[in-house]
PAPA-372537 format. One record per residue (C-alpha): residue in three letters; x negated, y, z. Coordinates in steps of 0.05 Angstrom, whole numbers, always signed. Example, Ala and Ser with C-alpha at 12.3 -4.5 7.8 and 13.67 -1.06 7.14 Angstrom:
<recs>
{residu->ALA; c1->-246; c2->-90; c3->+156}
{residu->SER; c1->-273; c2->-21; c3->+143}
</recs>
This chain:
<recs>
{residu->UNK; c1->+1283; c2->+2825; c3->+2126}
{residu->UNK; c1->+1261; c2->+2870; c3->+2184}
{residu->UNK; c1->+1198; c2->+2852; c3->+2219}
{residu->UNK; c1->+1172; c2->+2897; c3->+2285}
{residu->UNK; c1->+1116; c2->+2882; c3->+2333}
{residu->UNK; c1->+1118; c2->+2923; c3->+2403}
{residu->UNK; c1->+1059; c2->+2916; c3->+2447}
{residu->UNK; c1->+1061; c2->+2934; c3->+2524}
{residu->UNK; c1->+1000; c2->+2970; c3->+2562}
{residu->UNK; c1->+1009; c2->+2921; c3->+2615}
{residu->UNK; c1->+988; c2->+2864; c3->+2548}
{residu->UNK; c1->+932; c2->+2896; c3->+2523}
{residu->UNK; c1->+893; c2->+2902; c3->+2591}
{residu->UNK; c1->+879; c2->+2834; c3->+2584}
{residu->UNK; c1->+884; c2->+2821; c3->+2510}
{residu->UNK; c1->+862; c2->+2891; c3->+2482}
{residu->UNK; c1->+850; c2->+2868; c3->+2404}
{residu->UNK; c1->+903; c2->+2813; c3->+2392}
{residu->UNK; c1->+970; c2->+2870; c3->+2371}
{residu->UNK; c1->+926; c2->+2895; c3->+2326}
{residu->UNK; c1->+895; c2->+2833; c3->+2291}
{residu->UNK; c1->+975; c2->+2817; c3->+2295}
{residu->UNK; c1->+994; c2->+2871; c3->+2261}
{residu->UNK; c1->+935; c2->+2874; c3->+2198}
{residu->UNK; c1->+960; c2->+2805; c3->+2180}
{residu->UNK; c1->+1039; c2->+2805; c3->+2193}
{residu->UNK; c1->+1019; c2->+2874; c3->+2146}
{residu->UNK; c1->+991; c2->+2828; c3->+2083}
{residu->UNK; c1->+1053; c2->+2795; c3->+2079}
{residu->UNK; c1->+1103; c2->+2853; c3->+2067}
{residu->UNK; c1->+1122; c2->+2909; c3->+2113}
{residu->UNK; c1->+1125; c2->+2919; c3->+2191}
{residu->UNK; c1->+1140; c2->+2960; c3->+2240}
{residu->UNK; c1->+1090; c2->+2967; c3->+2296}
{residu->UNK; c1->+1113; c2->+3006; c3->+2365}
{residu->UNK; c1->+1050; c2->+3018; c3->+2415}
{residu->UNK; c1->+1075; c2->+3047; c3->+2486}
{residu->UNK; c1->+1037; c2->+3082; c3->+2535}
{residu->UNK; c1->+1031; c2->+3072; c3->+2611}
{residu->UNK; c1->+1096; c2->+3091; c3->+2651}
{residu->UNK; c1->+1138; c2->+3075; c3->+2601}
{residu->UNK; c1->+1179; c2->+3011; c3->+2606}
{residu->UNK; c1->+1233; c2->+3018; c3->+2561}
{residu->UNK; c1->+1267; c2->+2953; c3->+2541}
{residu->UNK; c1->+1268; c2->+2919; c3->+2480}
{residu->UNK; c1->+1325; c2->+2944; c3->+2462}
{residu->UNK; c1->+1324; c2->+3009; c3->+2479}
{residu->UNK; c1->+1247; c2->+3026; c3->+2451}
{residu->UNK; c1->+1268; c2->+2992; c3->+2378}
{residu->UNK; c1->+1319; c2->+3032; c3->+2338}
{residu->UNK; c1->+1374; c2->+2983; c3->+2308}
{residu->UNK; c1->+1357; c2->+2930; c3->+2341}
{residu->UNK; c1->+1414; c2->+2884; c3->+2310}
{residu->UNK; c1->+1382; c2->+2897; c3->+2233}
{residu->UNK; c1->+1305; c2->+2862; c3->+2261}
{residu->UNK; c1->+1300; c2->+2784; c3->+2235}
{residu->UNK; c1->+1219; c2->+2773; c3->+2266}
{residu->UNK; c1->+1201; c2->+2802; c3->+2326}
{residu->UNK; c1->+1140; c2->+2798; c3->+2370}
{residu->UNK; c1->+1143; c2->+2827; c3->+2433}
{residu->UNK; c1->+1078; c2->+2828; c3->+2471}
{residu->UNK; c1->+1095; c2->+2846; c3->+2545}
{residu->UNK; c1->+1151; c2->+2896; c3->+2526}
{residu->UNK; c1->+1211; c2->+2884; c3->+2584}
{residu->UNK; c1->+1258; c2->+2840; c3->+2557}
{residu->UNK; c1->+1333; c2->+2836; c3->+2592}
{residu->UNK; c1->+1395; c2->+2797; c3->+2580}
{residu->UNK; c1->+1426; c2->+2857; c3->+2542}
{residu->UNK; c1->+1363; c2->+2857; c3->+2489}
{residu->UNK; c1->+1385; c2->+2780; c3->+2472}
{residu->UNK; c1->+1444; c2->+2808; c3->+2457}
{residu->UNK; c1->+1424; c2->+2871; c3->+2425}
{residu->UNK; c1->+1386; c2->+2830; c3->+2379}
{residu->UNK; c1->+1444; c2->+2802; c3->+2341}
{residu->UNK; c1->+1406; c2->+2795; c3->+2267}
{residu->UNK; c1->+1344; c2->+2756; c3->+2296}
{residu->UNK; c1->+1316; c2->+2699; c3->+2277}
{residu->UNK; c1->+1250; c2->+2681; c3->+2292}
{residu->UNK; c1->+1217; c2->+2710; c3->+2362}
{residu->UNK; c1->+1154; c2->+2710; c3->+2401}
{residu->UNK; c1->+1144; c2->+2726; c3->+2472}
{residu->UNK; c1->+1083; c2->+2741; c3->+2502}
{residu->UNK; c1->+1070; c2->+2672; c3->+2546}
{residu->UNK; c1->+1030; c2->+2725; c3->+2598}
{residu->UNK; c1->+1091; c2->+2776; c3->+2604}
{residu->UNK; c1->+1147; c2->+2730; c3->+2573}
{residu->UNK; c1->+1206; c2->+2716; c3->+2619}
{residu->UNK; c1->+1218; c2->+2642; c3->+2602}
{residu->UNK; c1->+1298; c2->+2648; c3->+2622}
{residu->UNK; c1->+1292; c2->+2701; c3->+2564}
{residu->UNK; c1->+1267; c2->+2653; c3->+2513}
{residu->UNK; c1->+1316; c2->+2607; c3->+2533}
{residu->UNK; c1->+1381; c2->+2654; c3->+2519}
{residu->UNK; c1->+1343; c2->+2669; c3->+2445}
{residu->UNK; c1->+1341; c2->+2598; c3->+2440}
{residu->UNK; c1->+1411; c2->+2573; c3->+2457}
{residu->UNK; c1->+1435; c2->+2638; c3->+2404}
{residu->UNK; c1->+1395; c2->+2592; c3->+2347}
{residu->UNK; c1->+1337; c2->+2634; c3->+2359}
{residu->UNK; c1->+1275; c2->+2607; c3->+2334}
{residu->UNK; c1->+1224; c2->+2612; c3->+2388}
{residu->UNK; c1->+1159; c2->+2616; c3->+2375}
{residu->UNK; c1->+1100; c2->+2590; c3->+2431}
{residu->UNK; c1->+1028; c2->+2577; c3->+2436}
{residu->UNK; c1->+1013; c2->+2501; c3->+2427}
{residu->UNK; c1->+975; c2->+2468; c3->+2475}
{residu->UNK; c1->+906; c2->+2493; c3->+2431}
{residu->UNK; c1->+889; c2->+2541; c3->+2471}
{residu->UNK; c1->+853; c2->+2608; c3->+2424}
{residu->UNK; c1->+803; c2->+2613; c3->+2483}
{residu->UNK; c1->+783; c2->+2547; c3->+2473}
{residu->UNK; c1->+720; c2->+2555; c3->+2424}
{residu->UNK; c1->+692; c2->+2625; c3->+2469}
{residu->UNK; c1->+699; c2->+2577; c3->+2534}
{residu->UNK; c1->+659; c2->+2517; c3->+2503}
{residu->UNK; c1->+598; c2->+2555; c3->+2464}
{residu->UNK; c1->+599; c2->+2591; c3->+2540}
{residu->UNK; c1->+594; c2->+2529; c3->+2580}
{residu->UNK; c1->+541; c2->+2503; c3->+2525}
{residu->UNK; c1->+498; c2->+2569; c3->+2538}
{residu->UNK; c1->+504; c2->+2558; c3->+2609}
{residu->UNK; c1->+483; c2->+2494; c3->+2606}
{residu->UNK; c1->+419; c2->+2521; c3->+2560}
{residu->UNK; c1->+418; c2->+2565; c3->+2610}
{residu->UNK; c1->+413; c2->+2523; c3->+2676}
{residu->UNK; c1->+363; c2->+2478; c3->+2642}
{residu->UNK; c1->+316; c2->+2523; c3->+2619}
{residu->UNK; c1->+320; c2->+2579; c3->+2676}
{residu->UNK; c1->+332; c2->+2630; c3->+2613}
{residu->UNK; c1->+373; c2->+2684; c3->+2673}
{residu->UNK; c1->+322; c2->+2681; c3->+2733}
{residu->UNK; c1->+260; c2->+2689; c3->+2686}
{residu->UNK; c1->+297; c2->+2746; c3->+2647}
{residu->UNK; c1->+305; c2->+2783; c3->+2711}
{residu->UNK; c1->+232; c2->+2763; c3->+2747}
{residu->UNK; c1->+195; c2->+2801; c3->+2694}
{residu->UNK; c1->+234; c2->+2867; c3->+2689}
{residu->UNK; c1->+192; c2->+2876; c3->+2763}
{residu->UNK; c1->+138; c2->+2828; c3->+2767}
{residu->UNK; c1->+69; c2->+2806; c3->+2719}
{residu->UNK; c1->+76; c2->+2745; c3->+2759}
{residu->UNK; c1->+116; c2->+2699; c3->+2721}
{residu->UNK; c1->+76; c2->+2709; c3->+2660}
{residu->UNK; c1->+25; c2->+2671; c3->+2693}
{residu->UNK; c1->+27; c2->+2593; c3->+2684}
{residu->UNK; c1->-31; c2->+2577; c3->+2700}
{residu->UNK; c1->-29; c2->+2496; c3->+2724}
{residu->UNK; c1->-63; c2->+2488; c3->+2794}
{residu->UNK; c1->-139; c2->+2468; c3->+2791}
{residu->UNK; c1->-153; c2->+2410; c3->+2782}
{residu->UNK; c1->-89; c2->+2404; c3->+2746}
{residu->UNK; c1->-34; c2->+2356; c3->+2758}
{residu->UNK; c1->+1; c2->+2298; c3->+2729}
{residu->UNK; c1->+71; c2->+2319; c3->+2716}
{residu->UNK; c1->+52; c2->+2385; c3->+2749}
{residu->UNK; c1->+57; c2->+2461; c3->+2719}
{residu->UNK; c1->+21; c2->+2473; c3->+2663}
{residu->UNK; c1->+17; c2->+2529; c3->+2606}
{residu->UNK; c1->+76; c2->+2563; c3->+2596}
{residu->UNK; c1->+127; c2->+2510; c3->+2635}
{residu->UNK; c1->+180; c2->+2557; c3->+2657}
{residu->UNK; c1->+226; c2->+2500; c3->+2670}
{residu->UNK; c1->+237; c2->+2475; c3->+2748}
{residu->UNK; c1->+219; c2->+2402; c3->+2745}
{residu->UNK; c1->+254; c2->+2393; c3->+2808}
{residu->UNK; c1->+327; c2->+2391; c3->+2774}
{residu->UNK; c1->+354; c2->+2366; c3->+2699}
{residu->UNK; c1->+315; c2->+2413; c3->+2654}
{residu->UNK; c1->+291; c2->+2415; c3->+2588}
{residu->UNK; c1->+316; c2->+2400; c3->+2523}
{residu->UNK; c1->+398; c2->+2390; c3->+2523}
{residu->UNK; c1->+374; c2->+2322; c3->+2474}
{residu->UNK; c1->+375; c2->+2270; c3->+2511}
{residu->UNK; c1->+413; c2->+2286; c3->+2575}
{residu->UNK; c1->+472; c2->+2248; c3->+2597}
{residu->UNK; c1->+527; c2->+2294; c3->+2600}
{residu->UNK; c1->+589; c2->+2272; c3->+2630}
{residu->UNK; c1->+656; c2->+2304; c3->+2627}
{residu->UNK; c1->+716; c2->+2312; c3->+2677}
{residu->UNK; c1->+768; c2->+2328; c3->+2615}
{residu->UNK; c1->+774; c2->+2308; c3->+2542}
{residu->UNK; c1->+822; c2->+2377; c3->+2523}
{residu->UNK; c1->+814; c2->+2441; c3->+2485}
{residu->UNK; c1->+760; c2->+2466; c3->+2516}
{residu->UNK; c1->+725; c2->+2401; c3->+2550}
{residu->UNK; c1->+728; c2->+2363; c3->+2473}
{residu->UNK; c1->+699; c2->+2426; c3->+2430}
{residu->UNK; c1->+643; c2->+2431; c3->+2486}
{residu->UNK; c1->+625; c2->+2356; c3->+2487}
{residu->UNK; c1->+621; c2->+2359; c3->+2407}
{residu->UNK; c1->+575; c2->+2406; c3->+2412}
{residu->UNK; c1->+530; c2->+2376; c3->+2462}
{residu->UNK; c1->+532; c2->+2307; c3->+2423}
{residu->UNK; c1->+513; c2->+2350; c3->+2369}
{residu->UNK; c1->+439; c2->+2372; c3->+2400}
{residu->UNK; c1->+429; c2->+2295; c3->+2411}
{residu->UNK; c1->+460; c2->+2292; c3->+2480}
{residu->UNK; c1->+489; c2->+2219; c3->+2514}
{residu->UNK; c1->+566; c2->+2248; c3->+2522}
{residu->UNK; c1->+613; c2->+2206; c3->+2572}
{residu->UNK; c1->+677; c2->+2237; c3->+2584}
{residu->UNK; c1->+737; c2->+2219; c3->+2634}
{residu->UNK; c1->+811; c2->+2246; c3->+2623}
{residu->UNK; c1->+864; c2->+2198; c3->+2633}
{residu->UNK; c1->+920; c2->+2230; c3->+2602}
{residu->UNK; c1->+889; c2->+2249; c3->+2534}
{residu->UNK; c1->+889; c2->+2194; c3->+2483}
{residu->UNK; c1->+830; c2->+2153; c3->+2449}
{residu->UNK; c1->+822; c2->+2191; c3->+2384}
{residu->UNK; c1->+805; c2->+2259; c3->+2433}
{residu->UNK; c1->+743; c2->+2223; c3->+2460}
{residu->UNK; c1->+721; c2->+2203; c3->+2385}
{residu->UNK; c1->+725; c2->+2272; c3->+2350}
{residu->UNK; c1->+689; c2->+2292; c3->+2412}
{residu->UNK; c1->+624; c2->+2248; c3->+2403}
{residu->UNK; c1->+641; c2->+2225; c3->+2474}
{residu->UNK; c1->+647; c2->+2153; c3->+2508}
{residu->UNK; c1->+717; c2->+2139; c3->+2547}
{residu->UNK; c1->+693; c2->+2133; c3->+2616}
{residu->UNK; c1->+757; c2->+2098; c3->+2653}
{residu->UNK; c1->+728; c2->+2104; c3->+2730}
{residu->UNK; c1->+712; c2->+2171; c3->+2753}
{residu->UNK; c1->+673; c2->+2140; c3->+2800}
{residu->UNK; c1->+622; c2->+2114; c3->+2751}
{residu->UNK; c1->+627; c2->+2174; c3->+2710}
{residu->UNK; c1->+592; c2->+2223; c3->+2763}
{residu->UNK; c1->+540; c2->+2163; c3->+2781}
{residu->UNK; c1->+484; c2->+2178; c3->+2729}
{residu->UNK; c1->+501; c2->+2242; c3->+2708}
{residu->UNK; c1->+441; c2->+2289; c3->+2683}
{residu->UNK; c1->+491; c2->+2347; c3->+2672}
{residu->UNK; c1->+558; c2->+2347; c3->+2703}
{residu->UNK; c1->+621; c2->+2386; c3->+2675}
{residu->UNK; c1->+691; c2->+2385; c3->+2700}
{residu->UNK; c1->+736; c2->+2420; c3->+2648}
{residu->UNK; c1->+804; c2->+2413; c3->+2668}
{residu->UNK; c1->+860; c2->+2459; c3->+2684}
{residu->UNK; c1->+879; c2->+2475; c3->+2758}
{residu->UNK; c1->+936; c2->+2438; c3->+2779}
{residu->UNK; c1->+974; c2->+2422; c3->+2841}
{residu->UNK; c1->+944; c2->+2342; c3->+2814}
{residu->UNK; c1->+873; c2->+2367; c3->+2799}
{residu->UNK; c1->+850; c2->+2417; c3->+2856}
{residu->UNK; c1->+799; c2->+2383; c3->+2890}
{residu->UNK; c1->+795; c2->+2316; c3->+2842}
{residu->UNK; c1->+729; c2->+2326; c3->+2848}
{residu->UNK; c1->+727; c2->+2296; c3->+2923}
{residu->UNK; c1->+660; c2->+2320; c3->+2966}
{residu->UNK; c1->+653; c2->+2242; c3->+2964}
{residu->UNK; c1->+638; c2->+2250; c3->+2889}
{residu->UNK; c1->+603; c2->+2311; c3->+2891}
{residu->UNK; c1->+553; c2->+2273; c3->+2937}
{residu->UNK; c1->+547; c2->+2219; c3->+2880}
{residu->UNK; c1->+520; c2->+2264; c3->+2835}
{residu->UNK; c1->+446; c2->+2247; c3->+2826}
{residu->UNK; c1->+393; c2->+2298; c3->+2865}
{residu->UNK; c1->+372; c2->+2348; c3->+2810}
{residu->UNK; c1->+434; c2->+2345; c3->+2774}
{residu->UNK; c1->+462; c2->+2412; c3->+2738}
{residu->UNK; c1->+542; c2->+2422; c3->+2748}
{residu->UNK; c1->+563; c2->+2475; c3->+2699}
{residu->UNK; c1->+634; c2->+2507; c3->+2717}
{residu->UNK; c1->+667; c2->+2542; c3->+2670}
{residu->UNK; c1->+744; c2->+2531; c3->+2680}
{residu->UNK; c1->+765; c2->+2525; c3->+2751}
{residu->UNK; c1->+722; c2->+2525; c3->+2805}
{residu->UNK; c1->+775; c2->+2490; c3->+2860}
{residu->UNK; c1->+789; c2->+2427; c3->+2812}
{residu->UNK; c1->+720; c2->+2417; c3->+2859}
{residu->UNK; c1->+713; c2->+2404; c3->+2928}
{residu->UNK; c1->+670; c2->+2471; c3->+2925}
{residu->UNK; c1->+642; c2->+2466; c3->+2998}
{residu->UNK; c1->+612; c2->+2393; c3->+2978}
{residu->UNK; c1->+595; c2->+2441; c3->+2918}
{residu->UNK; c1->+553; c2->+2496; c3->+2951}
{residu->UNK; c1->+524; c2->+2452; c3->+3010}
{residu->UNK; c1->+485; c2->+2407; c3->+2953}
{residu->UNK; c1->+461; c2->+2476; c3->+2920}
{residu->UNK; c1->+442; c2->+2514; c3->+2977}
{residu->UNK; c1->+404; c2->+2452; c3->+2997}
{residu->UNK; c1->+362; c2->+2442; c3->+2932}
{residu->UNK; c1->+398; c2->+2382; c3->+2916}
{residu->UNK; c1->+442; c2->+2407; c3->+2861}
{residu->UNK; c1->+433; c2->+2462; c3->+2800}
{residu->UNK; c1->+492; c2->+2507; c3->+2789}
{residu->UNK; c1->+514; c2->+2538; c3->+2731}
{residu->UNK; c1->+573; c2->+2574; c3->+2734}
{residu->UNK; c1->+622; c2->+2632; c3->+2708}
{residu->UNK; c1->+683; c2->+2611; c3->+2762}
{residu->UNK; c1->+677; c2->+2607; c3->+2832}
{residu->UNK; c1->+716; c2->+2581; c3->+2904}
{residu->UNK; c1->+722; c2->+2659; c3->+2916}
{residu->UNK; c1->+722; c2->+2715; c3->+2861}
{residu->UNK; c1->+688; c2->+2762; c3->+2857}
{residu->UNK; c1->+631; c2->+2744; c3->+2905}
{residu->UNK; c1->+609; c2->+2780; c3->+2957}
{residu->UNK; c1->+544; c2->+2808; c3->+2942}
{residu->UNK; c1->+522; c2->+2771; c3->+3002}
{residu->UNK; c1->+547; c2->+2703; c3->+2981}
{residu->UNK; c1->+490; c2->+2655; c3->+2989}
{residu->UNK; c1->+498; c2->+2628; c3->+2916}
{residu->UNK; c1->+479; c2->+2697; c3->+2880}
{residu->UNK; c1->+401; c2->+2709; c3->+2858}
{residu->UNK; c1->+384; c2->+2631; c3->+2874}
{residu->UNK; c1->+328; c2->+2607; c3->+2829}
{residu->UNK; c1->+369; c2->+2546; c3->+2814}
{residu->UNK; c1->+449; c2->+2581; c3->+2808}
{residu->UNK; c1->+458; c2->+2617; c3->+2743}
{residu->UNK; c1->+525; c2->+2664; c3->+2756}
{residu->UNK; c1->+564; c2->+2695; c3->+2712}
{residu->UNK; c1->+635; c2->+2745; c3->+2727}
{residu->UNK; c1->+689; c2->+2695; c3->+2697}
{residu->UNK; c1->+687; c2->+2723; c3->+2623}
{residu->UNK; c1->+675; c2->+2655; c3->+2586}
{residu->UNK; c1->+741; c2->+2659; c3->+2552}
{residu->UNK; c1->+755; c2->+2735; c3->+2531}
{residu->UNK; c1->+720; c2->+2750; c3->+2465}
{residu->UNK; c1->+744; c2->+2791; c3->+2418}
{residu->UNK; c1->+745; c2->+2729; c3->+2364}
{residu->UNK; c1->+801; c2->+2697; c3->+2426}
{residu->UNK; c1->+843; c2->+2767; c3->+2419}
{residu->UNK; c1->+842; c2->+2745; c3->+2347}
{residu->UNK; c1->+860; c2->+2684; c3->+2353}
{residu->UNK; c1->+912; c2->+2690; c3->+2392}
{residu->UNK; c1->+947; c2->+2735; c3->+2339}
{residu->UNK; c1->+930; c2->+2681; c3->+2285}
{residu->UNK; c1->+969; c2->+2628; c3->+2315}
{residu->UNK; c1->+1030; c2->+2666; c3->+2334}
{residu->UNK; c1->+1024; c2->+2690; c3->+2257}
{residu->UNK; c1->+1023; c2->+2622; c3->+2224}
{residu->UNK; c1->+1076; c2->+2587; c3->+2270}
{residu->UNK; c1->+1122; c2->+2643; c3->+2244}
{residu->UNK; c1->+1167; c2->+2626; c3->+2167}
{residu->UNK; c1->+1127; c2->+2646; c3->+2106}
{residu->UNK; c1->+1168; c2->+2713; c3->+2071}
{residu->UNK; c1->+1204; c2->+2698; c3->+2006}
{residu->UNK; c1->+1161; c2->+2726; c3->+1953}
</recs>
């Protein structure tokens, strides 16, 4: 049994660690070839691995794949494509030749780096953690918390860093609610739930046991969903049936003071609703995905004392790279010891 990995350039610039996590545990099992190109060169399958009709696993991780590799490819029997580089009319021909093809499920490996992401934003936008972090690398001022004299009722007072104006505080407590019950959307509600937050969650294709190991309530109407919300998180893929489910009608249903956090796609949200509630104090903003990336360093949302901003990196951790490797490894037929 012949097993060979080949990894692409083209593969690693966005997943630089997973051939290599890959390829240290395809190596515990027994032996494997491992074939790295560099830039420029695009050989095929077929022509970059010698014999190709003696391999039985392959993974091929963005390596060109043609017709004539199927082909060439005569002694396979298990293969994995690269969904980012894979050409799915490839798969297909390995498939109809009895060619087990393995795919990611639906568990996305990002999944745990997006959530613990979206839960630090949240921290984040609640507690101010980002604009206070950068106010005293130039200024004494913020150390200073001193209340106003005579002090007031539910005013500043020692060492409040928090902006009573919007959700703030402790996580505990806060009614989070959830556009999405997936990967990503059920991890981060568990998490929440977890801290002592009131989780409501609304997703009406994933079933009742997702909102359950989630710590969240089924919310059936949307409506209600974004009525009360403390917190507000839509975690949902972008679809040609999601952009802009979140309709400026229910962006302007959101409670005054209300966080959104954003962490998957910005345009599942009707983002000018979006950014006329922040830029208008009415909303806090949390986000690592926007309308337009990257933004212009004159975009109105970037250095506002209630927007936190990060560059869209939630998802890309090493531990993802890893992860990624993992569950192309386990999907694939234990060796005969």
């Amino acid at each position: 049994m012949r097993s060979v990995i080949t990894v692409h350039p083209g593969f690693e610039a966005s997943w630089p660690w997973t051939a290599d996590h890959l390829h240290t545990l395809w190596q515990a099992q027994g032996p494997v070839e491992f074939l790295r190109t560099v830039p420029g060169d695009n050989r095929t399958l077929s022509k970059l691995v010698p014999d190709s009709a003696t391999v039985t696993r392959l993974v091929a991780l963005g390596t060109p794949t043609t017709p004539e590799c199927v082909k060439a490819f005569s002694g396979l029997t298990e293969v994995a494509l690269s969904e980012a580089h894979g050409q799915p009319d490839i798969a297909k021909k390995f498939a109809d030749r009895g060619v087990t093809v393995i795919g990611h499920t639906s568990e996305g490996y990002w999944g745990q780096s997006v959530a613990e992401y979206a839960l630090a934003l949240a921290l984040c936008g609640l507690r101010r953690i980002p604009q206070n972090h950068h106010a005293i690398i130039s200024d004494l001022k913020p150390w200073d918390y001193s209340p106003a004299t005579p002090p007031v009722p539910g005013g500043r007072g020692h060492q409040f860093g928090d902006d009573a104006r919007f959700v703030s505080g402790t996580i505990a407590g806060k009614r989070l609610r959830i556009v999405g019950a997936g990967n990503v959307a059920s991890r981060f509600a568990s998490f929440a739930h977890a801290l002592g937050a009131d989780v409501a969650a609304w997703d009406p294709f994933a079933s009742e046991p997702c909102f359950h190991r989630a710590g969240a309530r089924q919310e059936h109407h949307l409506e209600r969903l974004v009525s009360d919300a403390d917190i507000f998180a839509p975690i949902i893929p972008l679809t040609s049936q999601t952009e802009g489910i979140i309709t400026a009608k229910l962006v302007d249903a959101l409670p005054k003071g209300c966080l959104v956090v954003l962490v998957t796609r910005a345009n599942v949200c009707d983002m000018k609703a979006i950014r006329r509630r922040v830029l208008a104090d009415e909303l806090a903003l949390a986000a690592d995905v926007f309308d337009l990336e990257p933004l212009p360093l004159k975009d109105a949302l970037l250095g506002r004392h209630n927007v936190v901003h990060t560059p869209h990196s939630a998802g890309r951790t090493k531990q993802a790279n890893e992860e990624f490797a993992a569950r192309l490894v386990e999907r694939f037929k234990p060796l005969a010891s």
